[in-house]
C-alpha positions in Angstrom: 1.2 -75.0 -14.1 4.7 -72.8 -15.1 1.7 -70.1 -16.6 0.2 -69.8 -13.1 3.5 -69.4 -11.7 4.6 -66.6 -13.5 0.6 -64.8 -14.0 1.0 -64.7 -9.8 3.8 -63.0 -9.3 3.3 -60.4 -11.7 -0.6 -60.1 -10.0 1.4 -59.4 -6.5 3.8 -57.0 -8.3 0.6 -55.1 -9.8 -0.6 -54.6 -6.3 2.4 -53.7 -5.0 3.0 -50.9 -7.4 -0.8 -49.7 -6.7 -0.7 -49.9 -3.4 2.6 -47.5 -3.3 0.9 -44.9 -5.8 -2.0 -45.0 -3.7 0.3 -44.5 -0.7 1.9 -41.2 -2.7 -0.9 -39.4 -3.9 -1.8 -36.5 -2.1 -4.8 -37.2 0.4 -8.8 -35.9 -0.3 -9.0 -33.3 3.0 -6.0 -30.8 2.5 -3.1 -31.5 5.5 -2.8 -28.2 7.8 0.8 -29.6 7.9 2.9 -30.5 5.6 2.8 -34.3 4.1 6.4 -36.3 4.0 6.1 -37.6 0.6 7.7 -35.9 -2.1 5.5 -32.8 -3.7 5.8 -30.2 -6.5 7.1 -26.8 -6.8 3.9 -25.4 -6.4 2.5 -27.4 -2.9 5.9 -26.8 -1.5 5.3 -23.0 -1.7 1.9 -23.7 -0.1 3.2 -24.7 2.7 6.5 -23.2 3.4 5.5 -19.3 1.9 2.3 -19.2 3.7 1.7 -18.7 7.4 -1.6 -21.6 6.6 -2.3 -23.6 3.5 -5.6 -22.8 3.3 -6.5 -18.6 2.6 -9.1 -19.1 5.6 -6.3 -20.3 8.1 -3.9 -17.4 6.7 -3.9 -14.9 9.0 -2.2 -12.3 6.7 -5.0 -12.9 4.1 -8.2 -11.0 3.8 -10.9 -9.4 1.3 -11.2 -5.6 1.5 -14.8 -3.6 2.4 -15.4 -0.4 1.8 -17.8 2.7 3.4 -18.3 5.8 2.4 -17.5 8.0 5.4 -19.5 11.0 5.9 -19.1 14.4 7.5 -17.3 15.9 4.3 -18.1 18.1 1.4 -16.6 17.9 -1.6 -17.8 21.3 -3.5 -20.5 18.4 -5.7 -16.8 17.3 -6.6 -16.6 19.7 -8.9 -12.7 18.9 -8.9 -11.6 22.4 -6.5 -11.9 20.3 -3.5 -9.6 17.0 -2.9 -8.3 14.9 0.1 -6.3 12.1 -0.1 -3.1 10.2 1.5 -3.9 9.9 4.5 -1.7 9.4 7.6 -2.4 6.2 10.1 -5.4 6.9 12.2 -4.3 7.1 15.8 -6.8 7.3 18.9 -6.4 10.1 21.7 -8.4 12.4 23.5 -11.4 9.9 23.2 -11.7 10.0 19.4 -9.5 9.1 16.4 -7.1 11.6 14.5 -6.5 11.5 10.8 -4.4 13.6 8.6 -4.4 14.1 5.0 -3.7 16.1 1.5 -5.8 18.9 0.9 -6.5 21.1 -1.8 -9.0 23.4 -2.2 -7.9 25.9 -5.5 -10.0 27.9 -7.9 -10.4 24.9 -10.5 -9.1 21.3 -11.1 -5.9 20.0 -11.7 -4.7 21.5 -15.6 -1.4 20.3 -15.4 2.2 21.7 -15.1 1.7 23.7 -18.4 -1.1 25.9 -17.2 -0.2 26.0 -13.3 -0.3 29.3 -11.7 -0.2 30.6 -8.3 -3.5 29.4 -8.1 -4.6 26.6 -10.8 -3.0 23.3 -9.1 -1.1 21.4 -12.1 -1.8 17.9 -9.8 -4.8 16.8 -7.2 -1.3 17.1 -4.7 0.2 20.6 -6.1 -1.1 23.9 -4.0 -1.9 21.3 -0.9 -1.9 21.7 2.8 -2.0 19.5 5.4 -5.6 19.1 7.3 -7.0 16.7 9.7 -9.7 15.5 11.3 -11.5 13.5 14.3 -14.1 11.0 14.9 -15.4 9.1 17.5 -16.6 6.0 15.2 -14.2 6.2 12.4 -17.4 6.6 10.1 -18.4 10.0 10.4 -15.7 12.5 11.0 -15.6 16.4 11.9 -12.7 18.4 9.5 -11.0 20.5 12.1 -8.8 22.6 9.2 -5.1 22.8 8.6 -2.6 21.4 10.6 0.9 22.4 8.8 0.2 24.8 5.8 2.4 26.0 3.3 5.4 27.9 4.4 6.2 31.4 3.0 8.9 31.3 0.2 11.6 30.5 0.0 11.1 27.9 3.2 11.1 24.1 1.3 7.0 22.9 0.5 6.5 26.9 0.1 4.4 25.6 -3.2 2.4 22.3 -1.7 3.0 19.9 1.3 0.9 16.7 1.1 1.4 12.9 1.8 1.5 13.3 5.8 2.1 10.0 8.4 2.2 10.4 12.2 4.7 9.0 14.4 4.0 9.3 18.4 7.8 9.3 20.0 8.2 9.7 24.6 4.2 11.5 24.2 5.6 14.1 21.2 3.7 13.8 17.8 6.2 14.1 14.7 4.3 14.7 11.0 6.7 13.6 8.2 4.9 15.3 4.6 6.9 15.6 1.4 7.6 19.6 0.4 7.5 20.7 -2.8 8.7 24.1 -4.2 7.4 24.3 -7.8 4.8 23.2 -9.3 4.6 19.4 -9.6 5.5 17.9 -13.2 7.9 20.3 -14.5 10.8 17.8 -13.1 8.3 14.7 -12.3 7.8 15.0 -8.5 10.9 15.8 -6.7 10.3 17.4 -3.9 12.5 16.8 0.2 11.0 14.9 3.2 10.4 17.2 5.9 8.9 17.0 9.6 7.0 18.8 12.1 6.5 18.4 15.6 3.9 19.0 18.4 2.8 18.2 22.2 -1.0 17.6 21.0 -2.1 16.0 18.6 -4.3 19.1 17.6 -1.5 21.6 17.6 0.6 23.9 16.8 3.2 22.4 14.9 6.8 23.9 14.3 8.9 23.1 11.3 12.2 22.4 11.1 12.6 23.1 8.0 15.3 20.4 7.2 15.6 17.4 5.2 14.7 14.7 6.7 15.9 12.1 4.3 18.5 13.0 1.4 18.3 12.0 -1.9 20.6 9.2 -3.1 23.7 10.1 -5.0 23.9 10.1 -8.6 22.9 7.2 -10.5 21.2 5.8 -7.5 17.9 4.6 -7.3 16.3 7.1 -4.8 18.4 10.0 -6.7 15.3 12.4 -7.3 12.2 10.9 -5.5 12.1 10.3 -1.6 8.1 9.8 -1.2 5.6 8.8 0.9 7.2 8.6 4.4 6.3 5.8 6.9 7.2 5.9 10.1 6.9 3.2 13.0 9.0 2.0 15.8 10.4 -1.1 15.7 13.9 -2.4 17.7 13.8 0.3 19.8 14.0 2.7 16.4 11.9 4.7 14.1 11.6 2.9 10.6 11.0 5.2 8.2 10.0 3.6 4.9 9.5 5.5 1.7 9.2 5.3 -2.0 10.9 6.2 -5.1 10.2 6.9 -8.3 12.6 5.6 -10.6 14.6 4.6 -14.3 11.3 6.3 -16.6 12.5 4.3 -19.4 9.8 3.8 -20.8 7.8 3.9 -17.1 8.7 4.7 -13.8 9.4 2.0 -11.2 8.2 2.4 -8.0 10.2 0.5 -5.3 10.0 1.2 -1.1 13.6 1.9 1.0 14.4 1.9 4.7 16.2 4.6 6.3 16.2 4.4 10.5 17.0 6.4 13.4 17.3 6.6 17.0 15.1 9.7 17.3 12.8 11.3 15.4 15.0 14.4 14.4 17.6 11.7 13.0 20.1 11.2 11.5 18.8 8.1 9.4 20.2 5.8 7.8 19.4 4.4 4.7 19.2 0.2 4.8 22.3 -1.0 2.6 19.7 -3.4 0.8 17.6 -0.9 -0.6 15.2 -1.3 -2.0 13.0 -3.7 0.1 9.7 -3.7 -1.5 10.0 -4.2 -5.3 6.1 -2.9 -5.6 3.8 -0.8 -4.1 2.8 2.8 -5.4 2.1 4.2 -1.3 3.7 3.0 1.3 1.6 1.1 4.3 3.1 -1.0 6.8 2.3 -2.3 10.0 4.2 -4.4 12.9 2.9 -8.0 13.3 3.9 -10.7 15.1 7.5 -10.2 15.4 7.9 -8.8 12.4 6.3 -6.1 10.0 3.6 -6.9 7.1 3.5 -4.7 4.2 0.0 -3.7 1.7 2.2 -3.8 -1.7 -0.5 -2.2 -4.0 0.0 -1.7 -7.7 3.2 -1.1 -9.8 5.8 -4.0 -9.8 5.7 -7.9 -10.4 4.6 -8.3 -6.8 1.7 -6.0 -6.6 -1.5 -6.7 -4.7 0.2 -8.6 -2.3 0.6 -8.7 1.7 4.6 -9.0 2.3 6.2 -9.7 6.0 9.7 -9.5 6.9 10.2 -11.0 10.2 13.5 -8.5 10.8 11.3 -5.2 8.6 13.9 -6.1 6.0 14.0 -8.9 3.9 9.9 -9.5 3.0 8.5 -12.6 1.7 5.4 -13.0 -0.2 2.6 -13.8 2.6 -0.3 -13.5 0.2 -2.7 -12.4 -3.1 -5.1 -10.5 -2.4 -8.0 -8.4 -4.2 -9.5 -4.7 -4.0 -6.6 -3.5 -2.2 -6.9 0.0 -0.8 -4.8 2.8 -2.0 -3.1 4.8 -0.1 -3.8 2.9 3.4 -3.8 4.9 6.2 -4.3 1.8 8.8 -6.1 2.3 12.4 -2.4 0.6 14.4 -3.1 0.8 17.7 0.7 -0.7 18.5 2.3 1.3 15.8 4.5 3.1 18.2 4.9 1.0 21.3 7.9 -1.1 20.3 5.8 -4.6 20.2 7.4 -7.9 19.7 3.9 -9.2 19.3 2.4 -7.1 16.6 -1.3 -7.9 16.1 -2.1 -6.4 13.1 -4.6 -4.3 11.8 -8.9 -4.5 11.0 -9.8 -0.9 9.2 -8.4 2.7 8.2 -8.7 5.4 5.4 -7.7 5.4 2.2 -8.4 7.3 -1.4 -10.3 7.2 -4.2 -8.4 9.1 -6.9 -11.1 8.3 -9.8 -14.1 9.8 -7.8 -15.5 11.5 -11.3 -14.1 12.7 -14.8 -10.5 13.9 -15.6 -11.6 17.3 -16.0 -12.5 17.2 -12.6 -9.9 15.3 -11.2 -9.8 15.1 -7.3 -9.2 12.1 -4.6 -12.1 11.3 -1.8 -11.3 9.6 1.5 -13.2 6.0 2.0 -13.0 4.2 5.0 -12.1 0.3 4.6 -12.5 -3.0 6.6 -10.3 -6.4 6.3 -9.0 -9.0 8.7 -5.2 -8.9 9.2 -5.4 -9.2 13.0 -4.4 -12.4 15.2 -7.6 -10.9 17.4 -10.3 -11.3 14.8 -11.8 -14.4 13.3 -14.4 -13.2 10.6 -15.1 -15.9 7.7 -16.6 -13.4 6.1 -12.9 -11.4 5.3 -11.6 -14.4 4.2 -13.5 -15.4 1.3 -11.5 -16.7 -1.2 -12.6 -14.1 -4.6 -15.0 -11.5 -5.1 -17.6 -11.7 -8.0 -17.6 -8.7 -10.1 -20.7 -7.5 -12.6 -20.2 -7.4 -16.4 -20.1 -4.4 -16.4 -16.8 -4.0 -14.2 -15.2 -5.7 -17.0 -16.5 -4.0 -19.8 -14.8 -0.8 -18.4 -11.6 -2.1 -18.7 -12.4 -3.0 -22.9 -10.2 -2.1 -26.1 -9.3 1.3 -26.7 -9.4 2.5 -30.7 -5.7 1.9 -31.7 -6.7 -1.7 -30.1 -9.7 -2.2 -31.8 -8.3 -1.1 -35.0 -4.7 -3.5 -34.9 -7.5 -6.4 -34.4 -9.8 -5.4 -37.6 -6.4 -5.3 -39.7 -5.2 -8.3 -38.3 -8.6 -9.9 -39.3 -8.4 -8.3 -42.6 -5.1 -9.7 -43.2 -5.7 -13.7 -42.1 -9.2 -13.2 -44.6 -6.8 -11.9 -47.4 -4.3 -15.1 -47.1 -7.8 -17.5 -47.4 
């Protein structure tokens, strides 16, 4: 009798302690909110970094597509012909605008070395700008340059590339970086400068001024001011850019703020420079209340999509694949001042490994993606892309690797 006593309160005990486990454990069909019960490190961040739990449901997640655009001619890229960085594509007059780097020299890239007046020693060094139009964003017409090279000694006399657009009360503004000798003898120093313009198409007028300064010494943005990005946001133009910076032993690339009330500035740098941690170019665009960031390569947070909901302080909104370089986004509400940004579906952007070294030279691409609150395609949000053998194979050992393995193997043999 005592034995039954004491087997059936330990029996309800049992069950009790099942019951509450079962109660705890996280359910079968993934919660679109967030469960009371206590949760790890990991499904926290699911739920409070992401705008959805699920990539699907994330509206600052997509996969990337790509199309070649036609309409072109790269010289059988022979490497004398390049374009790349382009601007954001903007539509007016019935058609889209882009703007871009482009070089057209007597033969490739041979670096800094072996430049000339004529022999480029980068795919950016003896540039000009160009642009051109399209009505399906597919096939596009070159119309020729739009800011060339200025006579010496005017700043970008020796190459001006890496163009963005800003549309400010119906004026067009081009910010472009300017360099005056040959890039690589220094690394890639070289001022922001601007242009301006009624049209779209033209003329623009330089004003041959800095547009940003370089940081004092020490600083991180002492030498490099790249890649200017300019939207309107608060009732301002923020201008984000990129550095180059420490070398030791590689460069890190990080973006900065600087704003103003009018194109012309003065701007001001942001006191919490830099904002981005990653990102070799620079490609932004307003969304929602805030602004969303493409962070491609270089840093610990590369090939992500960032937001800040004041375009300062940016959060990790997702990982993403096959981002594209250089993005030069089609953002219809890039200059309007939007408190309800809706994000972006397609652009331009490059292809710097387009054939050998030896004939080094960037070709524009057009890409697709879903980062839009006015799209729903499943087919963006796929969660991976498969990739053939082959893509891996290309990234295998090189000799010095190959050869620390065999010695390595030679070694553990010796010891046996």
């Amino acid at each position: 009798m005592k034995k039954q006593q004491l087997i059936l309160p330990l029996v309800g005990l049992l069950l009790l302690v099942s019951h509450t486990a079962t109660s705890q454990s996280f359910p079968f069909k993934l919660p679109k909110e967030k469960p009371n019960q206590p949760l790890s490190a990991a499904m926290n961040r699911n739920y409070e970094n992401y705008t959805a739990p699920r990539p699907e449901d994330n509206e600052l997640y997509t996969q990337f597509k790509y199309t070649e655009i036609k309409g072109l001619d790269y010289s059988n890229h022979d490497g004398t012909i390049t374009r790349r960085d382009p601007s954001k594509v903007i539509f007016e007059n019935g058609k889209y605008y882009v703007w871009y780097t482009h070089r057209e020299t007597p033969t490739p890239p041979k670096g800094a070395k072996s430049a000339t007046e004529t022999i480029p020693s980068a795919d950016w060094d003896l540039a000009e700008i160009w642009y051109a139009t399209s009505i399906d964003g597919f096939t596009w017409e070159e119309q020729g340059v739009a800011i060339p090279r200025p006579p010496k000694p005017n700043l970008g006399h020796r190459s001006v590339a890496t163009a963005d657009i800003l549309k400010w009360k119906n004026k067009y503004y081009m910010y472009y970086q300017g360099f005056s000798e040959a890039s690589g003898l220094r690394g890639d120093d070289c001022p922001v400068l601007m242009s301006y313009a009624n049209s779209p198409d033209g003329p623009w007028t330089a004003t041959n001024t800095i547009v940003i300064p370089n940081g004092p010494k020490d600083t991180w943005d002492q030498y490099s001011i790249h890649d200017p990005y300019p939207l309107v946001y608060n009732d301002k133009i923020y201008l984000y850019y990129k550095s180059d910076f420490d070398g030791k032993p590689n460069l890190v690339r990080m973006q900065g703020l600087a704003t103003a009330d009018n194109p012309y500035g003065p701007f001001t740098k942001n006191p919490l420079n830099p904002v981005l941690t990653s990102g070799h170019e620079t490609t932004l665009f307003p969304f929602k209340e805030g602004i969303a960031a493409l962070t491609i390569r270089d840093g610990n947070e590369h090939n992500t999509i960032q937001f800040a909901k004041d375009g300062v302080n940016f959060e990790i909104a997702a990982l993403v694949e096959l981002m594209p370089a250089a993005a030069g986004p089609f953002i219809p509400d890039a200059f309007t001042n939007t408190k309800d940004g809706r994000g972006i579906t397609w652009g331009l952007s490059h292809f710097t490994n387009a054939t050998t070294w030896d004939k080094n030279h960037a070709i524009l691409v057009r890409f697709d993606c879903d980062l839009s609150q006015d799209l729903e395609d499943p087919q963006m949000k796929k969660h991976h892309v498969y990739h053939k053998p082959e893509f891996y194979y290309k990234q295998g050992l090189n000799k010095e690797q190959q050869e620390r393995i065999r010695l390595q193997n030679e070694a553990l043999q010796q010891k046996h």
